[in-house]
N, C-alpha and C positions, 0 to 999 in steps of 0.2 A: 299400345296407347296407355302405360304407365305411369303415372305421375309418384312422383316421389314427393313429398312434404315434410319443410324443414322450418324451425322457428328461424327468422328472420336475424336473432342473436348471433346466427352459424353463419353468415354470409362471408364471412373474411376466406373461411373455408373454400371458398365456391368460386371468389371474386375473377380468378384466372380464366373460368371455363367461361362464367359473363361476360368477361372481354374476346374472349375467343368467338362465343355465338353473337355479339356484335361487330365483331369483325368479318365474320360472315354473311353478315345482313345487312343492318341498317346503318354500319358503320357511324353512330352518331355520337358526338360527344357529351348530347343532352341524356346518351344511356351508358357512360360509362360506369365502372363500377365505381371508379370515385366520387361519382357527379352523385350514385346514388349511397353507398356507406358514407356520405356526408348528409346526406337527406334523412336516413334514417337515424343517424346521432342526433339530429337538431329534432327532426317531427315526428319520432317512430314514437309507437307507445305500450309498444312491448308485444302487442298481439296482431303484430306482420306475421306472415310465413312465406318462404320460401319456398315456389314448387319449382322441379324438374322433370321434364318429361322424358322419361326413356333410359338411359345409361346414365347416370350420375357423373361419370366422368367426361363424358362427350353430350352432354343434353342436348335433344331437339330444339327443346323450346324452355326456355326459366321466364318467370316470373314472382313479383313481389303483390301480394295480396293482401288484404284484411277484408275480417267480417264488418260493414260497417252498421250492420243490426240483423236480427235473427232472420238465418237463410239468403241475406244478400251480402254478396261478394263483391267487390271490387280491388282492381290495383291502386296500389299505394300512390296516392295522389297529393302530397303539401303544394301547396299553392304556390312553391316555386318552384315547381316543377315542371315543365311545358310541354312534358310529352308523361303517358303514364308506364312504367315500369313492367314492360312486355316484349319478352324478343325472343323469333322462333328463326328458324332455319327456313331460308328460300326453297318453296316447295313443296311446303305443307299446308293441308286443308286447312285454315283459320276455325270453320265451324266445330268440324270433327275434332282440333285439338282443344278448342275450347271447351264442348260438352263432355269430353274425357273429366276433362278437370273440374267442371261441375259435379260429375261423380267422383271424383276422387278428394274431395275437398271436406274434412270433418265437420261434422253434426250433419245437418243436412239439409246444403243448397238447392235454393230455389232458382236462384238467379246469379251470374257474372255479368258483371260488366266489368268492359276495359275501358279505360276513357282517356281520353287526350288525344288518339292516333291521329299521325302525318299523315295523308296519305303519299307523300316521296319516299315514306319508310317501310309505310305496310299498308297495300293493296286494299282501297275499301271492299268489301267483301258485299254480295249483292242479298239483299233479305231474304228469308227462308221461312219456313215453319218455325222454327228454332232460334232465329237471331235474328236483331233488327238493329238496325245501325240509324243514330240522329248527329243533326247538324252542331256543331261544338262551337267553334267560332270561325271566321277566315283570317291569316296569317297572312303575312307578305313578306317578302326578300327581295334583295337585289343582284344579280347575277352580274359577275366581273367580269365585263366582256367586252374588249377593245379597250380605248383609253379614256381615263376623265376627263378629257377636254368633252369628247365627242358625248359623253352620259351626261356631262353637265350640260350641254347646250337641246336637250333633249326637254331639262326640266320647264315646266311652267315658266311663264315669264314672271307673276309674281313671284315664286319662291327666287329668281336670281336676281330682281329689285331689289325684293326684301334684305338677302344677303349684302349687297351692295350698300343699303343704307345703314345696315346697319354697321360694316366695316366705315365707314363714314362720322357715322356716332362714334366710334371707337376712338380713332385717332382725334375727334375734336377733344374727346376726353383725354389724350395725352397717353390712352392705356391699345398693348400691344397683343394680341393672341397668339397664344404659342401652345401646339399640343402635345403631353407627354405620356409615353408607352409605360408604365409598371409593370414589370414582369420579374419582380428579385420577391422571392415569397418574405423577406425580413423585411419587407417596406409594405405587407397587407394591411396588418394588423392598424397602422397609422392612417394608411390610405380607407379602411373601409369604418374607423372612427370619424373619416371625415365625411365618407360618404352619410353617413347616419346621419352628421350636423346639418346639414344640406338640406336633408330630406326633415330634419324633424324641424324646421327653423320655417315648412312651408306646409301650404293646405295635408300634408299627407301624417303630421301630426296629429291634426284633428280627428281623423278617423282610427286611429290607432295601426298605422299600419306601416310607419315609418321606420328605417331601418334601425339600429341601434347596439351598441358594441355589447350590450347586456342585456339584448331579449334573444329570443331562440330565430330571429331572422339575422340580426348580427352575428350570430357566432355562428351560422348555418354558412353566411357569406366570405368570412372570417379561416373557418378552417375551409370551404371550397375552394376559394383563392391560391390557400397556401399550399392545397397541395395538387392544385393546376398549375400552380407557378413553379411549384419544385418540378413537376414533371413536363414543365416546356409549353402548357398546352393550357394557360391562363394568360391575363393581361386585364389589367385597368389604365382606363385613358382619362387624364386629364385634361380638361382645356384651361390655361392660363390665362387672368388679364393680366396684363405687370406679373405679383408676384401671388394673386390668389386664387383659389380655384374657383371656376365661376362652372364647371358642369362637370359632370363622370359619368362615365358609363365601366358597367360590370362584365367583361366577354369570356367565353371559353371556347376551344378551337379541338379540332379534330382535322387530318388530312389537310382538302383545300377548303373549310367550312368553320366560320367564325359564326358565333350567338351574341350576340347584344342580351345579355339576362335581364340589365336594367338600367336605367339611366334617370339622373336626376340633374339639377341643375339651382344654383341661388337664385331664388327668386327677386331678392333688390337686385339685383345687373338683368329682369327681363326684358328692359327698353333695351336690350343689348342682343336679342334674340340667342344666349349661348348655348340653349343644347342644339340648336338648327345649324350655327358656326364650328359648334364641334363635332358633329357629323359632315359637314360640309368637308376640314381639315382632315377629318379620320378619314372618309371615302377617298376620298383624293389620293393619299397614303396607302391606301389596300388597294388602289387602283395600280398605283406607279410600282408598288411590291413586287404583284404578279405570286402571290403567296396560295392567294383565296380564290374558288370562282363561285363560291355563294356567301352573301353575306345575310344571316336572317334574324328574324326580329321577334317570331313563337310569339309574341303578344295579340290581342286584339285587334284588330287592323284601325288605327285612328287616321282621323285626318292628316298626319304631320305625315306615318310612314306614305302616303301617296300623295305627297308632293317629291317622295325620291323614288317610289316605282309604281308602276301599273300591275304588277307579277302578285297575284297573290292566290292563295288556296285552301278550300276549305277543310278544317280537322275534324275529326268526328268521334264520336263515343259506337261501341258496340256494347250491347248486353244479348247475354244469351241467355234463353230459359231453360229448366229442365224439362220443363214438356210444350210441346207446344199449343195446348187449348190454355195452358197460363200465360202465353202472349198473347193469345186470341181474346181471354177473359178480360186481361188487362189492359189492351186496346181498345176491347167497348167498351168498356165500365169505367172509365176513369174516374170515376168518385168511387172503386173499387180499392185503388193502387192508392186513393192520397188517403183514403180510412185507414188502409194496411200502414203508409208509414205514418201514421200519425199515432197507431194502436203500438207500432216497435220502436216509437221514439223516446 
C-alpha cells in the first residue's frame, strides 16, 4: 500500500496510465485525462499533487489532490467539474487505500476527503471508525431505452402541452427550429464565445459566474471542447430560430455515455421555452442514433431535469480520518470542527 506522490506539473507523464485505470473502472468521460489536464490548466494553482498507489507504471489507484488548509486534504475539485478526480481498480478496499494515503501524504494529514462520488462509479462505502461518507446532491439521467415515441408519451402531460404551445408560438412568429451537432474543434472557439454572450446577456452575469472567452471558465471550456472534438468525444448543440441561436448545450461522450456540462439559453426568446425545445429535438436524435444508453445531467437535480426523467441518484463526499476518536471528536463537538477551520482559514 505504497503511494507514490507526484506534483500535479508531471501529469502529462502519467496521462496514459489514467486512462488505462479508467478504463478499467469507471470507464467515465467526466475522468478522462483530458477532461482533467484541462481542468488543471484553467483551476490548478500550482500546489495539486499527483498520488499513485503501488507500481507507478500500472497504479492501483491515482488520484489529484490539494491541501486545501493545514492537514486537510481533498481532491481537486473546480467547480466544473462533477465528479472529483479519483480512480482505483475494481477491487480494492476504498478505506484501506484511502488511510494509506493519509499516511503517505506530506506534512501531516489529518484528514481526506474525496468529494463528488457517483455512486454508478464507485461503490458508496458503508461508515467505519475511520470514514464517514455525507449526502452531496441527487443527479439524474435518462436512460435510452426503446424509442422516443414511446419516452415521450411517458412525459407529464404538461411538459407535452407546454411543448406544443410553444412550437405554436414559433410558427405564428414566422421562426423555424432547427438543431445543430458541433463537433469540428476549428468551430469551438466561435461557438463557446457565443456561448459566453448567452449566458452573460442573462441573470448568471450578475452573479459572476457567467461563461466568457477571457475568464478562466472560458478558456477552461474553450480548450475542453477542442480537444473532445479533435478526439471524437465532444459536441456542442445548437438550437436554431431562423438564423440565431436561441440555446446550447456543452456535452462530452465516452463509449454509450453523453454529459450535458452545461446549458444555457437567450433569455428574450423565453416565451419560446428554448432550452425545453432543444432538449426535446436533442433527445429525440439520441433516441433514433441508438449511439447512447445513458444520457446524464451531474448537475443538481432541478425541476426542469424531472419533467424528462424519474431515475436519479444520490452522489456523496467521503472523508477519511487519521484516527478515529478525530471523527468521533468532530462529530460531537461541532463547534469543534467550525473553530478549527475558521483558526486555518
Amino acid at each position: 500500500m505504497k503511494w507514490n506522490i507526484y506534483s500535479a506539473a508531471e501529469f502529462a507523464q502519467f496521462a496514459a496510465r489514467w486512462d488505462e485505470l479508467n478504463a478499467r473502472g469507471a470507464r467515465s468521460p467526466l475522468l478522462s485525462s483530458q477532461f482533467l489536464q484541462s481542468a488543471l490548466h484553467a483551476f490548478g494553482t500550482g500546489r495539486e499533487r499527483l498520488a499513485c498507489l503501488g507500481d507507478p507504471t500500472t497504479p492501483d489507484c491515482m488520484a489529484v489532490v490539494v491541501e486545501r488548509r493545514r492537514g486537510v486534504w481533498e481532491t481537486f475539485q473546480p467547480a466544473q467539474a462533477p465528479i472529483g478526480f479519483w480512480l482505483m481498480r475494481p477491487g480494492l478496499a476504498l478505506e484501506t487505500v484511502a488511510r494509506a494515503l493519509v499516511s503517505g501524504l506530506p506534512g501531516f494529514p489529518l484528514v481526506l476527503g474525496i468529494t463528488q462520488q457517483d455512486p454508478e462509479l464507485l461503490a458508496r462505502p458503508a461508515a467505519s471508525a475511520h470514514c464517514q461518507t455525507l449526502d452531496y446532491i441527487d443527479t439524474a439521467r435518462i436512460m435510452v431505452v426503446g424509442d422516443f415515441e414511446s419516452f415521450w408519451e411517458k412525459r407529464g402531460k404538461n411538459l407535452r402541452q407546454n411543448m406544443r404551445k410553444a412550437r405554436n408560438k414559433l410558427d405564428k412568429a414566422g421562426l423555424t427550429a432547427r438543431l445543430i451537432c458541433l463537433d469540428d474543434p476549428a468551430k469551438v472557439a466561435e461557438a463557446i464565445a457565443h456561448y459566453g454572450r448567452l449566458e452573460s446577456a442573462g441573470w448568471k452575469s450578475q452573479d459572476g459566474t457567467a461563461v466568457h472567452p477571457d475568464n478562466d471558465q472560458g478558456r477552461f471550456y474553450r480548450d475542453l471542447l477542442e480537444t473532445h472534438c479533435r478526439n471524437g468525444v465532444g459536441r456542442i448543440y445548437q438550437l436554431m430560430f431562423n438564423d440565431t441561436i436561441a440555446a446550447m448545450d456543452i456535452c462530452v461522450q465516452r463509449d454509450d455515455v453523453i454529459v450535458i456540462l452545461k446549458t444555457t439559453y437567450d433569455e428574450a426568446a423565453a416565451d419560446y421555452s428554448p432550452a425545453m425545445l432543444m432538449h426535446q429535438e436533442l433527445f429525440q436524435d439520441l433516441f433514433k442514433s441508438d449511439e447512447f444508453k445513458r444520457i446524464e445531467f451531474y448537475g443538481k437535480v432541478m425541476e426542469w431535469h424531472l419533467r424528462w426523467t424519474e431515475d436519479k441518484r444520490t452522489m456523496y463526499h467521503i472523508n477519511c480520518y487519521r484516527w478515529g476518536w478525530l471523527k468521533r471528536l468532530l462529530a460531537a463537538k461541532p463547534e469543534i470542527a467550525a473553530k478549527a477551520e475558521k483558526l486555518a482559514a
